[in-house]
C-alpha positions, -999 to 999 in steps of 0.1 A, spaced: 0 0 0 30 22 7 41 21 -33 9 31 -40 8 58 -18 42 70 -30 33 67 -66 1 89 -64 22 114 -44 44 119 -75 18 119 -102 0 147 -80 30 163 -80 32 168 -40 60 147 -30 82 174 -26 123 169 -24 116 133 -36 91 143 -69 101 127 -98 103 155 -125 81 155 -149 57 122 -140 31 112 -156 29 73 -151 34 51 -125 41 11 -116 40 -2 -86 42 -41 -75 40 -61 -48 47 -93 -38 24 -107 -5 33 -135 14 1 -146 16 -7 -182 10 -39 -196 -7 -50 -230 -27 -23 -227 -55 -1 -205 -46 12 -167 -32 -3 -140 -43 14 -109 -66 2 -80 -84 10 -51 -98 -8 -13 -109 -2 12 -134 -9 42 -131 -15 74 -154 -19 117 -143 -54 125 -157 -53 153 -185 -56 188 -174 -86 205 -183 -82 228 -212 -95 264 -204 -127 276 -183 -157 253 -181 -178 281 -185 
C-alpha cells in the first residue's frame, strides 16, 4: 500500500524533495506473502496523471 501511496504522491506532484520530474505514469508491485490454494499471491498497478482540463468550463 505504501508504493501506491508513494506513486500517487508523485503523479500529484506533491512529494516534494523526492518528486520525480516530470511524471506522468506510474508502476508499482508487490509481492504478499500470503498463501492460498495454489499458490502466493502478486500484483501489480499502473498508473496514469489524468489530462488537465483545457481552459474555463464556463
Amino acid at each position: 500500500m505504501h508504493g501506491l501511496v508513494e506513486a500517487i504522491t508523485h503523479l500529484r506532484g506533491e512529494a516534494g524533495e523526492r518528486q520525480v520530474a516530470g511524471a506522468t505514469r506510474a508502476v508499482v508491485s508487490g509481492y504478499g506473502m500470503v498463501e492460498y490454494r495454489y499458490g502466493m499471491c502478486a500484483n501489480a498497478c499502473v498508473l496514469e496523471k489524468a489530462a488537465e482540463p483545457k481552459g474555463d468550463a464556463s
